[in-house]
VODREN-670475 format. One line per 8 residues: number of its first residue (from 1); their letters; for each residue z, y, x of C-alpha. Coordinates in steps of 0.05 Angstrom, whole numbers, plus 5000, padded with zeros to 4 digits. Each point is the difference from the previous one (the first is absolute). Layout:
N
NUM> A> Z Y X; ...
END
This chain:
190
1> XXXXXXXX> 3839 2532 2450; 5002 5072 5036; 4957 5041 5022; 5022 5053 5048; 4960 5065 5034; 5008 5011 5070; 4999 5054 5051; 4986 4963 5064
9> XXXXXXXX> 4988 5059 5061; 4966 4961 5059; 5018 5049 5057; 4991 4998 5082; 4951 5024 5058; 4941 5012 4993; 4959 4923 5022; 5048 4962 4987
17> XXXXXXXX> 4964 4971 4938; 5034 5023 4939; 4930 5012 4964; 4979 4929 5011; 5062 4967 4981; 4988 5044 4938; 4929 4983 4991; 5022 4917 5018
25> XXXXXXXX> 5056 5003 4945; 4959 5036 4945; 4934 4955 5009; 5041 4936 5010; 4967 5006 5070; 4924 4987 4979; 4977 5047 5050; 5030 5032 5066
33> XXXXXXXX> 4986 5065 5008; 4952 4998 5059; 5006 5083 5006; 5032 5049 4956; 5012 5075 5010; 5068 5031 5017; 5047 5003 4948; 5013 5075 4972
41> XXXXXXXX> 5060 5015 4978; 5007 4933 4955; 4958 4953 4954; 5028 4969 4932; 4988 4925 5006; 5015 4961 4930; 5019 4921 5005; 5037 4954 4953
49> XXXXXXXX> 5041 4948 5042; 5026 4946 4952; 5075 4985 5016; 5003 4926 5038; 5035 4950 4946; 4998 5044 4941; 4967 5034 4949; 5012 5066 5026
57> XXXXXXXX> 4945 5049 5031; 5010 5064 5039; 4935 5052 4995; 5003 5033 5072; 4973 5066 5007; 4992 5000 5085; 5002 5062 5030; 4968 4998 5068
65> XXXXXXXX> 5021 5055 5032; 4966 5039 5058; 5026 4983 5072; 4995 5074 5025; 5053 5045 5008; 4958 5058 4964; 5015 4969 4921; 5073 4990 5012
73> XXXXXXXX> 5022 5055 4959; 4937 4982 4944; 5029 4926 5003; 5063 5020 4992; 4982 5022 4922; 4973 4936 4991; 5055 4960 5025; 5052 5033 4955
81> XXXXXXXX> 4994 4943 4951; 4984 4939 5037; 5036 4946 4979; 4996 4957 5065; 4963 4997 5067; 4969 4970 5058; 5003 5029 5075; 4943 4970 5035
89> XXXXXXXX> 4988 4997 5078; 4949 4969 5045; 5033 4940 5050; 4950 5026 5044; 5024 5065 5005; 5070 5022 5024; 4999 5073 4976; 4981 4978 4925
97> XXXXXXXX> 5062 4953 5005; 5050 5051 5034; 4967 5052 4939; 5032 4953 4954; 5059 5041 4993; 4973 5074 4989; 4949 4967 4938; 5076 4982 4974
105> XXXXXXXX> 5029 5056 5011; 4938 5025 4967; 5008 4960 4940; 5077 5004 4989; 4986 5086 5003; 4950 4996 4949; 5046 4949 4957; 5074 5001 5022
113> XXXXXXXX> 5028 4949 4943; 5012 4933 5017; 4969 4968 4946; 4946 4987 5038; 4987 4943 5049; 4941 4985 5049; 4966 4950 5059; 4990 5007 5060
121> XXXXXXXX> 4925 4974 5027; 4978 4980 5060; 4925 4987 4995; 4936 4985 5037; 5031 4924 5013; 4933 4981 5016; 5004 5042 5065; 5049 4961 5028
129> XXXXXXXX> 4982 4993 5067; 4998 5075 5004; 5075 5001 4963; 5055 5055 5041; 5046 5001 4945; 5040 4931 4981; 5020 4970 4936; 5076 5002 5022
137> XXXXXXXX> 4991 5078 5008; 4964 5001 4936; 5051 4962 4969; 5058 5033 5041; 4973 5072 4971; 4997 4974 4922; 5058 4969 5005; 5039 5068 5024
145> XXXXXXXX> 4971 5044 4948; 5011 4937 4949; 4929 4988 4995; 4959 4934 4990; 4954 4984 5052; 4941 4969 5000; 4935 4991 5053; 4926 5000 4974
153> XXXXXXXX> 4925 4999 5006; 4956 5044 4947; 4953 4978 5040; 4996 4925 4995; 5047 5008 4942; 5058 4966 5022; 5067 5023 4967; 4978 5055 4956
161> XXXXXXXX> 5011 4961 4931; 5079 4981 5026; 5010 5074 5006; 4977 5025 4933; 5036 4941 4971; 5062 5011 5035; 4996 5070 4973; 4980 4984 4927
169> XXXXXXXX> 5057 4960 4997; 5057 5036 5035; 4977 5064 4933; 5002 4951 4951; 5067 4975 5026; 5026 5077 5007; 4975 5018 4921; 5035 4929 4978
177> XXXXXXXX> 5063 5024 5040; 4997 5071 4966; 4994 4976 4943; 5066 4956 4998; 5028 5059 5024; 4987 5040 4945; 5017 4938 4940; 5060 4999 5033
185> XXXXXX> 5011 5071 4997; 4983 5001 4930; 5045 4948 4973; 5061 5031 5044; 4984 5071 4965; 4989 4967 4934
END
């Protein structure tokens, strides 16, 4: 049995939903936000995400991070130690999907290693009929900065467990990996 501390930065526009998909994760989505204020600079979310088919848990510290342009250089303090991320967008909302790639660039600035990994999120799902961005260029975008992808709903709470899952497990895989790494390292030295 493990049990890992994460980093998690939740970065994107400003709408797009990051604070409820916080809120959904952390409250095992008991209660949808039904109004919330703008996020300054960032909030510190805690949530313990037990690994699927294992013993293993993974204590998340979120870190929703403001939308505006303003904290960039504030969030970029706080980044410096993530240990993974998520890039949210709206699939109602073209310019949150094509900002994809500056929040990135953002990130990879405040944490140029490449020991850390990330998702891409479409969400809002349950706004479908309203939807200008497509799952292929969702999946077309994580795919080219060697992303995963997935599509949700904070609001209806469709797909937010997968993510946090998906990420729980992908850092407990990583720290096993390390960890060989550095037995192996030790009995070659030794």
């Amino acid at each position: 049995m493990v049990l890992l501390h994460g980093k998690l930065v939740i970065a994107g526009d400003m709408t797009v939903g990051k604070t409820a998909i916080c809120h959904v994760a952390a409250n095992d989505a008991n209660a949808f936000p039904k109004s919330y204020n703008c996020t300054n600079m960032a909030d510190l979310v805690p949530k313990q995400i037990r690994v699927p088919d294992s013993d293993d848990t993974v204590e998340f510290f979120l870190i929703d991070s403001a939308g505006n342009s303003i904290y960039l250089d504030s969030l970029r303090d706080i980044w410096v130690t993530m240990d993974m991320y998520c890039i949210v967008y709206d699939i109602t909302n073209r310019n949150s999907f094509k900002n994809c790639g500056m929040w990135l660039e953002q990130l990879s600035q405040s944490r140029g290693d490449h020991n850390v990994f990330g998702v891409l999120i479409g969400n809002k799902k349950d706004k479908e009929n309203y939807r200008v961005v497509s799952t292929q260029e969702g999946k077309q975008l994580a795919t080219s900065r060697k992303l995963e992808f997935f599509e949700c709903s904070a609001k209806d709470n469709k797909g937010i467990a997968e993510i946090f899952k998906y990420l729980a497990s992908e850092f407990v895989g990583r720290y096993r990996k390390r960890i060989k790494t550095l037995e192996k390292m030790g009995r070659d030295n030794y």
